[in-house]
N, C-alpha and C positions, 0 to 999 in steps of 0.2 A: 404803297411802295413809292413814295414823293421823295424820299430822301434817304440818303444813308443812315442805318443804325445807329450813331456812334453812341446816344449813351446805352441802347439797348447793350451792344456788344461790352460796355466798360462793364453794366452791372450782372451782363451774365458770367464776365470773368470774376471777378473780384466778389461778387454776392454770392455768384450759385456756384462755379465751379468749384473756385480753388478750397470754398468751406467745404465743400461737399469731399471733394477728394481726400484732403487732408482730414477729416471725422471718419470717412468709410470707403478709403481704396489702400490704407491699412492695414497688414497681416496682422493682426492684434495675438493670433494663435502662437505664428511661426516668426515674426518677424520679415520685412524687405515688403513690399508693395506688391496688393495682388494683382493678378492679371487680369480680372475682367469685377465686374460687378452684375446680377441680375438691373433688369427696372424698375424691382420696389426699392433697391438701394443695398440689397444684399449680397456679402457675397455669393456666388455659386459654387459650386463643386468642383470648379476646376482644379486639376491633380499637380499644374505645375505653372511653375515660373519662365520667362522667356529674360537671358540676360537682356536683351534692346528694347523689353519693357522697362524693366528695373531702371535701364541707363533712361529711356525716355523720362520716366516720371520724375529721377535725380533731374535734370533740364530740365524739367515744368516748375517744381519747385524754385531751383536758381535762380530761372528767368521770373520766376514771381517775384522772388527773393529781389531782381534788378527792380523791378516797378516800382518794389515799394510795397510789395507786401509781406508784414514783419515775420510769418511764420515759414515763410520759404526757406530760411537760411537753414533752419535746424533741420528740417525736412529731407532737404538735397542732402547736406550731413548725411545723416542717415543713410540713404540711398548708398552712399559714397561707405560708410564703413556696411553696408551688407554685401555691397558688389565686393569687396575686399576679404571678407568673414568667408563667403561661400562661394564664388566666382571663381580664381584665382585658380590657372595651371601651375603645377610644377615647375612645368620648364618653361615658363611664359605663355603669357596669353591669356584668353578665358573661356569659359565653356561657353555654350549654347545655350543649353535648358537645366534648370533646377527641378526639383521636386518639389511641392508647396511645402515642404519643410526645409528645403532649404540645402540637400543634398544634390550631387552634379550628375544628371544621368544623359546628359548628351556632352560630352566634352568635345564633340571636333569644333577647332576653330574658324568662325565663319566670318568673313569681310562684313557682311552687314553687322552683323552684333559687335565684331571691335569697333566699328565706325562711330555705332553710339556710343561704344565704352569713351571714346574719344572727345565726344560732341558733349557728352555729359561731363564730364574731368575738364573740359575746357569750358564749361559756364561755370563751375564751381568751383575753379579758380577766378574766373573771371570775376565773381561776386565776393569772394571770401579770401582770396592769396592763400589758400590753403598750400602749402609745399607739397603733399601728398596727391594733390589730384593733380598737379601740375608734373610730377613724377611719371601718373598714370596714363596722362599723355604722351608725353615722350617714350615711355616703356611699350604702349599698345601700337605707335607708329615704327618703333623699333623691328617690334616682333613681325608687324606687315608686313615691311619690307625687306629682312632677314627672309621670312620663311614665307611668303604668301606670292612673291612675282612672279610675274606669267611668261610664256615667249608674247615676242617683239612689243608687247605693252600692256601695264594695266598689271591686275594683280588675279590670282586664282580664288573664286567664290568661295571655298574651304576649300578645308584641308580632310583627307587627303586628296590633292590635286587632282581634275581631270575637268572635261564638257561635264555642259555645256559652261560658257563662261558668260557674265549675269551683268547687263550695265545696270542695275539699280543702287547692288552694294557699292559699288565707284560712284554712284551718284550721291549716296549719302556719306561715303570718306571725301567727296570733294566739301560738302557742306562741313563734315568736321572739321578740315583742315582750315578754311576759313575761320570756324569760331574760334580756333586753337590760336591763328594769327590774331585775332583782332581781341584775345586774353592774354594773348604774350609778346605781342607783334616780334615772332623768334621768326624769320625769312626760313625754316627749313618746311614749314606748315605752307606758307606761300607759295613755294620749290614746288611740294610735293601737289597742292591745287593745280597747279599751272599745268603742271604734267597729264593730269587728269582729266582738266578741260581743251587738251590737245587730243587727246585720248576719242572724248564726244567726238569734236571736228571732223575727225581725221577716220576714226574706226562706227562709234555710236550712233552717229547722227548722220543720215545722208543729204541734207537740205531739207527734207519735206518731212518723212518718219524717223522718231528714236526706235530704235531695235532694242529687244527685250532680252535675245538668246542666240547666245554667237557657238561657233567651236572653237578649235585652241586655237586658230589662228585670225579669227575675230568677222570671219564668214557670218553672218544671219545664218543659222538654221534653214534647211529648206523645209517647203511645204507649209503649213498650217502653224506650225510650230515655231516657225521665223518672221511669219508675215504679221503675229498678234502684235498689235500696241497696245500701250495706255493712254489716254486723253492725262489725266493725272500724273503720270509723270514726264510729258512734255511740259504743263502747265510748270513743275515742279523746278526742273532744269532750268526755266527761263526766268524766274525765282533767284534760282541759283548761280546765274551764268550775271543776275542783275549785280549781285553782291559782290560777285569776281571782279565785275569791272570800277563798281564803285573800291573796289580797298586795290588793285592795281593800275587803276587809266585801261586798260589794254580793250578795242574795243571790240565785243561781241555784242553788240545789240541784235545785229544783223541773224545771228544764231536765235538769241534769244527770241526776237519777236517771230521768227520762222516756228518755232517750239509752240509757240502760243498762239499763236494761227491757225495750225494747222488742228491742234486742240479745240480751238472755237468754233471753227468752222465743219469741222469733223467729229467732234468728241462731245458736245453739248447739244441733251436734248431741245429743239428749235418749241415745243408746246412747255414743258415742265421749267425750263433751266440747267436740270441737273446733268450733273457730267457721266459718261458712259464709264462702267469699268474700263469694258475693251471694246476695240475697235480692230480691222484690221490696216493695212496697211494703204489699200486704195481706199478707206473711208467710210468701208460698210461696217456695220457696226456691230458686235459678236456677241457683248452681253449688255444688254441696254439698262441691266440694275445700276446702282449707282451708290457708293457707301458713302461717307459724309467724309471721308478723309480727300477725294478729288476735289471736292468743291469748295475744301480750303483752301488748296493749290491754285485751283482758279482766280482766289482773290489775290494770294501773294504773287501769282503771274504779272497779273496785269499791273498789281502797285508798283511792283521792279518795275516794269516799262514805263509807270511814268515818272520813276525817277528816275530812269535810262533817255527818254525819250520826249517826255512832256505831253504823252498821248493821254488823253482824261482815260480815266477808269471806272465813270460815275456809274455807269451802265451796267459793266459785268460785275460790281462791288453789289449794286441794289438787287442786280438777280441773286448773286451768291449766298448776300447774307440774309436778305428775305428769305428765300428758300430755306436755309437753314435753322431760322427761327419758325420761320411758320410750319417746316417738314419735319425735321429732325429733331428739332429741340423742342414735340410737342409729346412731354410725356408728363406723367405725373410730378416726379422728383427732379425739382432746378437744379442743373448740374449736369442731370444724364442727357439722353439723347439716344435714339432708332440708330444704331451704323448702316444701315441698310434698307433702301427700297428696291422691289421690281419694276419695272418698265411700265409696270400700270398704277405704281403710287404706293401699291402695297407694300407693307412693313416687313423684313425679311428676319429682324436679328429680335433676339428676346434676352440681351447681354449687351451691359454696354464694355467694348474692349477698353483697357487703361491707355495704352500706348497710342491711343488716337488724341486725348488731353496734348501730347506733343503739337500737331498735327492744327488742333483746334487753336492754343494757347499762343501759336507760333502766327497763324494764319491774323489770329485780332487783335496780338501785338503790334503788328505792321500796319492793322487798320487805325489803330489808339495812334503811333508813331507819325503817321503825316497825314491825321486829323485837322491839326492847323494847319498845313499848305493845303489841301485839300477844299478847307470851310474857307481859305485868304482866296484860290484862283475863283471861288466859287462868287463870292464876294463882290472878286475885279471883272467877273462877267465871262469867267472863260471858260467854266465847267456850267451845264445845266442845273 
């Protein structure tokens, strides 16, 4: 563990993953991408579709499609005409869950699921100037903030409206409305960020913990049910909060590196590495299993900080991504990977989910992207 992965992580994207994905994460039956895969490489049984898969895996392709790898382009297509074939409200919007054939048997409309609709139609315009997914932007941010805002801020988890109210789906429409900007730089995407990351400040974030479940009026839940965090989505936010300041100046470091601290120092097992599901809110720790999607978070934490910050990252990048080559990515078929250990190493999942490829492809993007500042301070003597 003497240094960072980097070509490990280029040829597990580019070798294992995205071939593996794109040959067998494939509805070849029904059409649109399945939802999960067994670990010998097949699919399972499962009966349905999640639209924030569908949109995640449209994004993985895209963003491959950005890299540089030829077959993304058609891929995300794809994605883009099945979310449009089977997704698609009446009256705006889109459903929840499909059927693995392809039918809509959850249609209420939910903030996390438009958020990806959004996150994905804004890489695939970004990569393609498709007019259609650039439509689906603007049409999915329409219908949010038409029919989804909440009192005094923020927006209602679904529909139909009630508690508790969810900071994650605001966390991941903050993240789409950044990609949405920086594939259109249209200021109404920026607008609506800014709003969102006042939102954290102000309601989400109290200095030390993010709150997981508010009421309508953005109370934390009492008891048990208020106090739970996530280590991964503090890590996740300050990620997120890095990218807000790099495309506006405006400075939240000061937020962000409190998100990531308080994750470090509280949320990461101190023997294994691995990041806690949950924790509570003084620190104790609730489920000490740990799925391989935290501890992607943990890398893209810490890289935003140092390109917020200039704080080396060598440390928590060699834990993260060691661990996850040597933990999770130790299975038969290159490509898959365990989502799940218990507190004591053992293997918890016999399925690998699709919608974590988001998750993964996003986390080793940003390792590949400041590879060479990273190998230059290393060089000039300023990272170990």
């Amino acid at each position: 563990m003497s240094q960072i992965p980097f070509d490990a992580v280029r040829a597990w994207v580019f070798q294992d993953a995205l071939p593996f994905w794109a040959a067998h994460g494939i509805d070849r039956a029904h059409g649109g991408f399945l939802e999960e895969v067994g670990l010998d490489g097949a699919p399972t049984a499962c009966s349905f579709k999640r639209v924030r898969v569908i949109c995640r895996q449209t994004y993985a392709f895209a963003h491959a499609a950005h890299l540089g790898w030829a077959e993304g382009d058609a891929l995300s297509r794809m994605g883009v005409d099945y979310l449009k074939g089977h997704a698609a409200l009446p009256g705006g919007g889109w459903a929840k869950t499909l059927s693995r054939e392809g039918a809509i048997i959850d249609a209420a409309p939910d903030l996390y699921d438009l958020s990806f609709v959004m996150f994905a139609m804004a890489w695939r315009y970004r990569i393609s100037g498709d007019v259609d997914a650039l439509q689906i932007t603007h049409a999915t941010l329409d219908y949010i903030q038409a029919h989804m805002r909440g009192p005094i801020a923020g927006f209602w988890s679904k529909l139909p409206a009630g508690a508790p109210r969810l900071q994650n789906p605001h966390m991941h429409l903050t993240e789409a409305c950044l990609a949405a900007f920086e594939a259109t730089n249209e200021q109404r995407f920026l607008d609506q960020a800014a709003e969102l990351v006042t939102l954290l400040r102000t309601r989400l974030f109290d200095g030390v913990t993010l709150g997981e479940r508010f009421d309508e009026d953005w109370r934390r839940l009492p008891g048990e049910e208020g106090a739970i965090v996530e280590p991964g989505h503090h890590f996740e936010w300050a990620w997120i909060l890095a990218q807000y300041q790099r495309l506006t100046g405006v400075d939240v470091s000061t937020q962000a590196l409190a998100l990531a601290e308080f994750a470090e120092q509280r949320g990461v097992d101190s023997v294994s590495g691995a990041v806690f599901d949950s924790v509570r809110d003084d620190g104790a720790p609730v489920a000490k299993s740990s799925r391989a999607w935290t501890n992607t978070e943990r890398i893209k934490a810490w890289l935003g900080l140092y390109e917020l910050t200039g704080r080396d990252p060598t440390s928590e990048l060699k834990s993260a991504l060691w661990l996850l080559f040597d933990r999770y990515f130790a299975v038969a078929k290159p490509g898959l990977w365990i989502d799940q250990f218990d507190a004591d190493g053992e293997p918890m999942s016999k399925a690998a989910p699709a919608g974590i490829v988001y998750h993964l492809l996003l986390a080793f993007s940003e390792v590949l992207r400041l590879e060479p500042e990273l190998k230059a301070q290393k060089r000039a003597g300023h990272a170990p």
